[in-house]
C-alpha angles and dihedrals in degrees: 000000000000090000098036112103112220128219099182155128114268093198103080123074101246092043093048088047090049098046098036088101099023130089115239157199106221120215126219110256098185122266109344085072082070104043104028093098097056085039083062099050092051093040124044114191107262114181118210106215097268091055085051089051100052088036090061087043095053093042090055088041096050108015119240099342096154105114122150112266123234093042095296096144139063103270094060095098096179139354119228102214129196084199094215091161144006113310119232114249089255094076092073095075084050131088106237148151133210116208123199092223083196090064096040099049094041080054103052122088122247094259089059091049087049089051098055095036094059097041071066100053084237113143122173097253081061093049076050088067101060094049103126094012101110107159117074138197119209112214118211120201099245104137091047082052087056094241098123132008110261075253106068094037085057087051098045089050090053099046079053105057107029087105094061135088098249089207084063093046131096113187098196106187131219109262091240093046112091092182122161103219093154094091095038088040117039123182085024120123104233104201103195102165111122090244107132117235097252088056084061088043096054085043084069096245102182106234131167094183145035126195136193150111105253106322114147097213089100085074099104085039112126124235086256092074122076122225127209106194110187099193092072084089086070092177075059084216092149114120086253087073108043096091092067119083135237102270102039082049092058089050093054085042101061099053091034093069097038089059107096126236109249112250088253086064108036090073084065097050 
């Protein structure tokens, strides 16, 4: 350990007990990396008594493991960015590099992209199923974060999408969600490997259009492909949404309007 160099996230509890004395390189994780911060100011961190309680339990089980998560804290040495929208001024007093994933996977060798296909479980019957589905769905992970029932997100994503071919369709779900659409959703391709969503994108899936709430895997996307991003309505008063709530709604809500637009979709707004 004392001579291994770490490329990480910073954000998840082994990870915060491993690197708590280790210098780091920190990975993107989408858009917190991009909001945290402001996240941060507005919120300060206030424990009810049982997260006091499991926090005290964690710190006498691991040791200080607190560190501040998305780099905010001094072993973070440097940030690896996809830049998928405009960085905070703060990022100006951090050490960090944007790289361009398209360069960088048009310039690898086909062992390398086996390699990483296969780290995915992606094999090349899997990229055959989605031949003449261009439309996507991208899935979030709402109901495992606790801001809606699996219920309601099932709900929400059917209400979305009724208007679709779903021979055209492909659900890809988040690689934390293990929800079940095929019931709710019959005729849909539920593409469930762990494969995130740039890693499809740099496969050359043909898509025309693109469709979430707020998720940032359209980054990589091309200008060809149209994006519907649903969290534009940041009030989220569209008929996909009046099933939830009012407090799930809020909670939907808050994050909803912290997530950045990507840069293909700022020049619009």
């Amino acid at each position: 350990m004392k001579t291994s160099k770490f490329w990480a996230v910073d954000h998840t509890g082994w990870c915060r007990v491993l690197l708590y004395n280790e210098h780091y390189t920190l990975l993107e994780d989408g858009s917190v990396n991009y909001f945290y911060h402001e996240w941060l100011n507005n919120n300060p961190e206030k424990l009810n008594f049982k997260q006091k309680i499991k926090s005290l339990i964690k710190k006498i089980i691991y040791g200080n493991y607190n560190i501040k998560p998305y780099g905010h804290n001094k072993n973070c040495e440097k940030i690896i960015l996809t830049g998928f929208t405009n960085l905070p001024d703060y990022y100006s007093n951090l050490n960090y590099e944007i790289l361009p994933l398209n360069e960088l996977w048009n310039n690898s060798g086909d062992d390398k992209k086996s390699f990483i296909l296969e780290f995915f479980d992606v094999t090349q019957n899997d990229l055959n199923k989605l031949e003449g589905r261009n439309i996507i769905f991208l899935d979030q992970q709402w109901a495992i974060d606790k801001f809606m029932t699996e219920a309601e997100q099932i709900e929400m994503t059917r209400k979305i999408l009724k208007d679709y071919d779903p021979s055209k369709v492909v659900i890809k779900l988040h690689p934390r969600n293990p929800l079940n659409y095929s019931e709710a959703l019959p005729g849909f391709l539920v593409w469930d490997k762990p494969a995130p969503m740039e890693l499809l994108n740099l496969c050359g899936v043909n898509l025309k259009t693109a469709i979430t709430l707020n998720s940032t895997a359209v980054i990589l996307f091309s200008n060809d492909v149209e994006i519907i991003w649903l969290g534009k309505d940041k009030n989220l008063t569209g008929n996909y949404f009046d099933h939830l709530n009012s407090e799930t709604k809020e909670r939907l809500m808050k994050i909803n309007n912290l997530v950045p637009l990507p840069k293909t979709l700022l020049k619009s707004n």
